[in-house]
N, C-alpha and C positions, 0 to 999 in steps of 0.2 A: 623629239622622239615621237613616233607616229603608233601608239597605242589601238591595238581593235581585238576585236572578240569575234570567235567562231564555234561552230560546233566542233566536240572533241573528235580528234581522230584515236586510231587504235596508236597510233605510231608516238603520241603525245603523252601515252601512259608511262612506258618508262621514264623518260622527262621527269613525272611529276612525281614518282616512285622517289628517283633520285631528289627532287627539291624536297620530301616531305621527310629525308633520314638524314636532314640539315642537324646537329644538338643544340645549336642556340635557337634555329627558325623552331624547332618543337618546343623549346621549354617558353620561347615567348607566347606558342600558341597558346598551351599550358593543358587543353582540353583534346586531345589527341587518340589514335587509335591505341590499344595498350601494348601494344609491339608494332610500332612501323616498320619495322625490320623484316616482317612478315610477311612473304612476297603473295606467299597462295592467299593471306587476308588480303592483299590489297588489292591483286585479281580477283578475288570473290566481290571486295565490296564495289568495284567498279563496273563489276558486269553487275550486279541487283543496280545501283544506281542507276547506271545507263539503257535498264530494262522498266525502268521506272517511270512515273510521270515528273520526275527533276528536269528541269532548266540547266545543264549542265554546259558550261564554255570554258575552252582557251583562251587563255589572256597572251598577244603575240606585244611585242615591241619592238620596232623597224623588223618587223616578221619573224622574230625568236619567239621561240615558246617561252616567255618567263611565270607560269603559273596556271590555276586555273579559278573560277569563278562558277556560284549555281543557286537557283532557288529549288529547296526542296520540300516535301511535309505535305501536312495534308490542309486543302482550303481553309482559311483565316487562320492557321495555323504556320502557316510556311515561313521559311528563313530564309535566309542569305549566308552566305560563307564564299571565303575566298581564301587561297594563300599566292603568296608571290616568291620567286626566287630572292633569295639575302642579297644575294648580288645585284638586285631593282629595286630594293627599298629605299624610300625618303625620295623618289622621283617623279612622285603623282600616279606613278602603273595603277598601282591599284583603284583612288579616287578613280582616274576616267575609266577603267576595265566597270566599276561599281555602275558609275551612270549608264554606261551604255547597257548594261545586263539589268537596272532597272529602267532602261527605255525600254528593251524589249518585254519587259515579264509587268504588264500594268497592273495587277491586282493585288490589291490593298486591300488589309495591312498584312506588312512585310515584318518580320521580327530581323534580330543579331543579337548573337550571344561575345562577348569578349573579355579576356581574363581582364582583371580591374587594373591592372600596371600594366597594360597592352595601349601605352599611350598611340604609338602610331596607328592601329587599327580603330580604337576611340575616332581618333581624328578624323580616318577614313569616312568612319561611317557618320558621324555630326555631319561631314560633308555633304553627303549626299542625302539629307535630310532626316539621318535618322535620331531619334533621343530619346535618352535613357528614362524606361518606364518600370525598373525593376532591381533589386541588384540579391543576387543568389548569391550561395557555396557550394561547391561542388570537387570531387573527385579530380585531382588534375593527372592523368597516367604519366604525362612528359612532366612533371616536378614531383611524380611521386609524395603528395599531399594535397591535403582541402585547399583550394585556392579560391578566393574570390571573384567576384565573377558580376558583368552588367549586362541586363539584358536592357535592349533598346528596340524602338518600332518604328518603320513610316510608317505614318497613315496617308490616309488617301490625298 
């Protein structure tokens, strides 16, 4: 499977509308928008993001659109996030979608945040260099309670 990253198109948002009002891909996320359901939030939040200084990509697979990928926040503060469609998970998308989005964005350090039973994104992210430098609680809107939660870093 021939995985690559591009910049977002407008044509790519519904796509990820529809992958993000998954109910098991949110409650794994666990840390979510508080109605993904909410179409005018999530045109709002894509137009500020994409008006923003965020690293924002599509993550394609044999040229589908399965997800999207971005670094965002402000200098030595910045994060990483990703989601992938359910239907491409456990197949690497996300590891190589992560490397190539940290070959393009060099600057260190890089933070992720992931719910603490989010084995598969864990996984991801140790992949690509990152480890756990923190572990929080926090608000989860997609489990409706405090859920646990690890923040991890690359450094340089």
């Amino acid at each position: 499977m021939e995985v690559a990253i591009r910049p977002v198109h407008d044509s790519d948002l519904p796509v990820f509308y529809r992958q993000m009002n998954d109910p098991e891909s949110l409650r794994m996320a666990a840390f979510t928008p508080r109605d993904p359901a909410d179409r005018d939030a999530f045109d709002a939040h894509w137009k500020r993001v994409r008006a923003s200084s965020a690293e924002l990509r599509t993550i394609l697979a044999d040229g589908d659109v399965v997800g999207s990928a971005a670094v965002y926040g402000e200098p030595g503060e910045r994060e990483v996030t990703y989601w992938i469609d359910r239907a491409y998970w456990g197949r690497g998308i996300a590891t190589a979608a992560l490397r190539d989005l940290l070959a393009e964005v060099p600057e260190r350090p890089l933070h992720a945040r992931a719910a603490a039973d989010n084995a598969g994104s864990l996984r991801v992210l140790e992949k690509c260099g990152f480890r756990v430098t923190a572990n929080a609680r926090g608000y989860a809107h997609a489990r409706g309670e405090d859920t646990d939660e690890v923040v991890l870093t690359l450094k340089g």
